[in-house]
C-alpha angles and dihedrals in degrees: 000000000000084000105054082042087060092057108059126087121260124258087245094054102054086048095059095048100047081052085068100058122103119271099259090220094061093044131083125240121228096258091057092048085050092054101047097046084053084071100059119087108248127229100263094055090046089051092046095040093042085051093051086052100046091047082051099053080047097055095045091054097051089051089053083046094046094044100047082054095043076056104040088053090045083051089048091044092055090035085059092044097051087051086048095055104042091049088057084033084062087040096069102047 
């Protein structure tokens, strides 16, 4: 019995240490932690809905880009046109 009585921690110890522990009344248990992390968007959803954005802002650039060609080609056409019809416009004089 004297042995099992050595090993074991002082009185003083395990009050000290128990002096170290958080306040219970300013921590979270684990059912609040659970909750709020619930609200957070997992990693999974941000990926997915990152990947729909990113496919978005693509498809939007390549409609500026395709329609400042669309117009560019409509500028060179006319151009084109104008040339056209002042070089008929000096054979006739």
């Amino acid at each position: 019995m004297n042995v099992a009585l050595a090993l074991k921690s002082d009185k003083t110890y395990v009050d000290n240490q128990l002096a170290l522990k958080a306040n219970q009344s300013t921590t979270y248990t684990k059912t609040e932690v659970d909750t709020e992390l619930a609200k957070k968007v997992n990693q999974t959803d941000l990926e997915a809905n990152t990947h729909t954005h990113t496919n978005k802002q693509q498809t939007q650039k390549q409609t500026h880009n395709n329609n400042n060609n669309n117009n560019n080609n409509t500028n060179n056409h006319n151009n084109k046109d104008r040339k056209s019809t002042r070089l008929n416009s000096s054979h006739r004089l």
